[in-house]
C-alpha positions in Angstrom: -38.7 -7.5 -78.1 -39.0 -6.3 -81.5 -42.3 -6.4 -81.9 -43.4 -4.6 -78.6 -40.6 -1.9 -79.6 -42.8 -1.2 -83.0 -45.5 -1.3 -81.3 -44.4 1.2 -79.1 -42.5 3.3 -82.0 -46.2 3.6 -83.9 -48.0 4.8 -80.6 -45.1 7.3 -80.0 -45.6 8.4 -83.7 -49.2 8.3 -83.2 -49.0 10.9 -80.6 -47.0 13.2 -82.8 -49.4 12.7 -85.9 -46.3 11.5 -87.9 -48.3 7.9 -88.8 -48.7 7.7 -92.5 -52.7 6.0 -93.5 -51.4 2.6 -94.0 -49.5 2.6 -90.2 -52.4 4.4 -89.0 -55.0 1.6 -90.0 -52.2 -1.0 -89.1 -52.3 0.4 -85.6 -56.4 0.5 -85.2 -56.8 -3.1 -86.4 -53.9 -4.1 -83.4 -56.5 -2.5 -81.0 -53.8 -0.8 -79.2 -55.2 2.5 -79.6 -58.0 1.9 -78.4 -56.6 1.9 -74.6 -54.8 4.1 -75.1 -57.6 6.8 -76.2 -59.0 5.3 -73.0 -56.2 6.7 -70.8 -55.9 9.9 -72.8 -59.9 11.0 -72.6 -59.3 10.0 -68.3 -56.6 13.2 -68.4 -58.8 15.3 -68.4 -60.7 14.5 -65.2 -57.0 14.2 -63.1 -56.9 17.1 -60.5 -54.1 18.5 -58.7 -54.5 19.7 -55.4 -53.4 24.0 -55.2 -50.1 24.3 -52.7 -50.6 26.2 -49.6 -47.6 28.4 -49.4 -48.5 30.0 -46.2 -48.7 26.6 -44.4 -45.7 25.2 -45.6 -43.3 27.2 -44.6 -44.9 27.2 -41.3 -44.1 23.5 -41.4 -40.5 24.5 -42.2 -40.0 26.7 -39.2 -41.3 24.3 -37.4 -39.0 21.4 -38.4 -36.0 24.1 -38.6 -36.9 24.1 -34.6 -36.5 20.6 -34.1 -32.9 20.4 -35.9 -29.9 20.5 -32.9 -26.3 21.4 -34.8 -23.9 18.3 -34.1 -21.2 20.5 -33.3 -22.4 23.8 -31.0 -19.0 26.1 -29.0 -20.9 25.6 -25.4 -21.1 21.4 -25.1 -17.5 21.5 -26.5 -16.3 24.1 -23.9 -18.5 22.3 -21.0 -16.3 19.5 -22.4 -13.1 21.5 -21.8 -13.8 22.8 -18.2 -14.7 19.0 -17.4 -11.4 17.5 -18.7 -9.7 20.8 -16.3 -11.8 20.2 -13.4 -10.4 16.4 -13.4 -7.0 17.1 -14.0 -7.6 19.3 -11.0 -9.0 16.6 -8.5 -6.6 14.3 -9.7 -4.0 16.4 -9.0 -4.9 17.6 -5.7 -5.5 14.0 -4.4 -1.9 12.9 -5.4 -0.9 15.7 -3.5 -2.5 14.7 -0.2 -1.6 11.3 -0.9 2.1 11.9 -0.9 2.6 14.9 1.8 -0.2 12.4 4.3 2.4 9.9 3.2 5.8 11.3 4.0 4.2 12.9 6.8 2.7 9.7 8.4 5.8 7.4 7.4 7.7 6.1 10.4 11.2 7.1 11.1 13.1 3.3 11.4 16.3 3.3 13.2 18.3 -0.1 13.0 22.0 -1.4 14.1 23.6 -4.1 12.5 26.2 -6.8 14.1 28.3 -5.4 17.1 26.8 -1.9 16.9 25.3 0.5 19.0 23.5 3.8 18.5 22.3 6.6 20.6 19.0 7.9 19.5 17.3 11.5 20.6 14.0 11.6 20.1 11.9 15.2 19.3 11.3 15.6 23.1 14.7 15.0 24.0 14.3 11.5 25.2 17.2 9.3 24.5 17.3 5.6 23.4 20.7 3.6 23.5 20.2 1.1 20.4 21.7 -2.7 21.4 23.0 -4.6 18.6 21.0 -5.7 16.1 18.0 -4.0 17.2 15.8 -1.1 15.5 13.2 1.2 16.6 10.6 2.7 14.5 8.2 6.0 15.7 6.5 9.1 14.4 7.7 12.2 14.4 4.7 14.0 13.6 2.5 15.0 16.7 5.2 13.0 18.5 4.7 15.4 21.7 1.2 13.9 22.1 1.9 10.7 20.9 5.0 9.1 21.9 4.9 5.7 21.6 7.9 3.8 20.2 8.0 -0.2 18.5 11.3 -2.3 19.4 12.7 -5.1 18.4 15.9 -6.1 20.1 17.1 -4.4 23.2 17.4 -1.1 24.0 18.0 1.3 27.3 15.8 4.5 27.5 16.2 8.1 29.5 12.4 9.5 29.2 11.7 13.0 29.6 8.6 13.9 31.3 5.5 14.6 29.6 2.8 12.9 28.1 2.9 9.1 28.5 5.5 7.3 26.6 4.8 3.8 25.5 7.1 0.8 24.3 6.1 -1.8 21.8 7.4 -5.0 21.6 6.0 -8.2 20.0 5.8 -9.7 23.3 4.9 -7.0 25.9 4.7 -3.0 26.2 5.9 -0.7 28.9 4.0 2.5 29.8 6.3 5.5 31.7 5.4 9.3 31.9 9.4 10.1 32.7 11.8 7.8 33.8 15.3 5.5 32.6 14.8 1.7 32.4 16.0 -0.9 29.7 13.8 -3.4 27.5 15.2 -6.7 26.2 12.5 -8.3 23.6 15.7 -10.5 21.9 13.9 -13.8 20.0 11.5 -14.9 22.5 12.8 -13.2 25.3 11.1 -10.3 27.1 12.9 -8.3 30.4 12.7 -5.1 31.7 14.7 -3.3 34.3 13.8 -0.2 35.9 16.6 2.2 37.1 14.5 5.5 37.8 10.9 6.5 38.3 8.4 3.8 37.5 6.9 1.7 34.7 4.3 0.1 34.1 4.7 -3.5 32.4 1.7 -5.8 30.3 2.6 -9.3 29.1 -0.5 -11.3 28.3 -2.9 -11.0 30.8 -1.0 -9.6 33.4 0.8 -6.4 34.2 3.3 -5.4 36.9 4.5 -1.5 38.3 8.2 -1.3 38.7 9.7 0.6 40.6 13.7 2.3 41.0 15.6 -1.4 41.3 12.9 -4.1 40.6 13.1 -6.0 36.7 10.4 -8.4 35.7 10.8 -10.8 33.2 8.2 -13.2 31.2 7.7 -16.2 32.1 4.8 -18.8 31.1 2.3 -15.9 30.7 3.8 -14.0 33.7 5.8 -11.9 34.9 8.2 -13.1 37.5 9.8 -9.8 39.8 12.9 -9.5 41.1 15.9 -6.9 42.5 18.1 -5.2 40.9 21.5 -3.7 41.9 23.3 -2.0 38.9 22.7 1.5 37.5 22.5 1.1 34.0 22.5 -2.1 32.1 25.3 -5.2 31.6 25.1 -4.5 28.2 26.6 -0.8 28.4 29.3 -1.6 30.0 30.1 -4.5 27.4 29.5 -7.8 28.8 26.3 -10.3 29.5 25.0 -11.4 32.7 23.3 -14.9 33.1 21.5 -17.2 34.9 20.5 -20.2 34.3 19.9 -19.2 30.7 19.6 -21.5 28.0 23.0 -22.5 26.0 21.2 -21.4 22.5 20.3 -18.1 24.2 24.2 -17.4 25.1 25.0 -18.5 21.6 22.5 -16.1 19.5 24.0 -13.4 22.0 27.3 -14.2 20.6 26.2 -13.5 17.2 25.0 -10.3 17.9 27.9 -9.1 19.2 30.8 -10.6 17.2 30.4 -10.9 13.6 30.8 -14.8 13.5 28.6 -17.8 12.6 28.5 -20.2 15.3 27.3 -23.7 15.1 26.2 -25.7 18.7 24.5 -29.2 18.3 21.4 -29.6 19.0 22.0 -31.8 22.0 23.4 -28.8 23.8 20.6 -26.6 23.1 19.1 -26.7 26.3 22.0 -26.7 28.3 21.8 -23.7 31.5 24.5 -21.5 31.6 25.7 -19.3 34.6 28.0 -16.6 34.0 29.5 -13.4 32.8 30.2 -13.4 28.5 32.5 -10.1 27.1 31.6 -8.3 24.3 34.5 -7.0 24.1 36.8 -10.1 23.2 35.6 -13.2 21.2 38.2 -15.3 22.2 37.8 -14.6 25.5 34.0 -15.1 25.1 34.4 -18.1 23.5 37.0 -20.0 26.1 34.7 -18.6 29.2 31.7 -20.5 27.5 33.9 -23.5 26.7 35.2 -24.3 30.5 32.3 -23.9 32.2 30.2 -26.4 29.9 33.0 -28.3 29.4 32.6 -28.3 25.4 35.2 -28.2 23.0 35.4 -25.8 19.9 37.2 -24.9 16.7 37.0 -21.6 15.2 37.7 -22.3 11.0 39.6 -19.9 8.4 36.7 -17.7 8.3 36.5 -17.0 11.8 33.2 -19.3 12.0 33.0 -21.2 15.6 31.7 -24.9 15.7 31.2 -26.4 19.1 31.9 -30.4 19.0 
């Protein structure tokens, strides 16, 4: 490295005519200086093409053109109105969503264990609510479209008007005006008419009632018959049956007196005939007792188990 940095030092003094005789002779015997007069006589040929001023900065507009500024107002204003315009929408469909929903919502009615409610509907119909029972409808439009879902048992007075439509999970009953009483109790379904008509669908078959006549579901039909009371058993506190099942008699019990009661299955299917208070569970109990000829005890709690 020493050598080639003399070397170089001469040349460099070389060019600046600082070489004294011996370093110059030193140099021309190396034969170094020979290419280098080789590249220094070439210099003179080298030409540099002139600059055309006019055409390059018509190559600068041109490019200036082409440049788009990373941050301009309009996109980030476009941006703006966007982020408004979707607040907007968003807003407006929350909106419909909750007035179409409390709008649409169904008014529920329900009574609990040895209650009873009278209901008035928008078009002055009125429903008289059986224990544990509920109703559930729409008030909206209700004038045009009056139709009403039950569960449980329930006695209705039906202005006139557009057609007015029960629900049950067994059957449905179609009237225009008229009072008559629906039982759909567990898997019981009975209707009574006691003014006007109604028209009555279970399954495949349907039945028109008339002032009087009842019809009640059995093994996918509907089996008439007469009636000769003016409202229902149930209004006047007590329950009429015949023939019914023992199980039937004791759900109805539970309905009406806030007790557990406990039959054995071997008396499930037991018919009973008879007339059961509301009104008095002792009573109730005793009637039930001497005609099947069953023994109870009622415990501390008030809880009845049939033995």
């Amino acid at each position: 490295m020493e050598s080639k940095f003399s070397k170089d030092n001469l040349i460099a003094r070389w060019l600046d005519n600082r070489l004294t005789d011996d370093e110059k002779e030193a140099l021309q015997k190396s034969g170094e200086l020979d290419d280098l007069k080789v590249v220094i006589d070439d210099i003179d040929t080298w030409q540099v093409e002139q600059f055309d001023v006019e055409k390059g900065l018509e190559n600068l507009k041109e490019r200036k053109k082409r440049v788009i500024s990373p941050t301009t107002p309009k996109p980030k204003l476009v941006t703006n109105w966007l982020s408004i315009a979707a607040g907007i929408v968003i807003f407006i469909s929350v909106a419909f969503f909750a007035v179409n929903y409390f709008l649409n919502t169904d008014t529920v009615i329900e009574t609990t264990i040895a209650e009873n409610k009278n209901v008035t509907l928008p078009d002055g119909s009125i429903i008289k609510l059986d224990a544990l029972s509920s109703i559930s409808y729409q008030e909206k439009d209700w004038n045009a479209n009056r139709n009403i879902a039950l569960t449980g048992q329930a006695f209705f007075v039906v202005t006139k008007g557009n057609t007015f439509k029960v629900t049950t999970a067994t059957g449905s009953i179609e009237v225009l005006g008229t009072q008559f009483n629906v039982n759909a109790t567990n898997n019981t379904f009975e209707v009574k008419c006691f003014e006007g008509k109604v028209k009555v669908s279970y399954s495949k078959d349907s039945e028109i009632l008339s002032k009087g006549q009842a019809a009640v579901a059995t093994q996918n039909t509907l089996l008439k018959s007469i009636i000769n009371t003016n409202k229902p058993n149930w209004m006047n506190g007590f329950s009429k049956y015949n023939k019914s099942k023992l199980m039937v008699v004791i759900n109805d019990l539970q309905k009406y007196y806030n007790t557990t009661i406990t039959l054995p299955k071997k008396y499930h299917n037991l018919e009973f005939t008879g007339t059961i208070t509301h009104k008095n569970l002792n009573k109730a109990l005793q009637t039930l007792s001497t005609s099947m000829e069953i023994e109870y005890i009622v415990d501390d709690t008030s809880n009845v188990t049939f033995q």
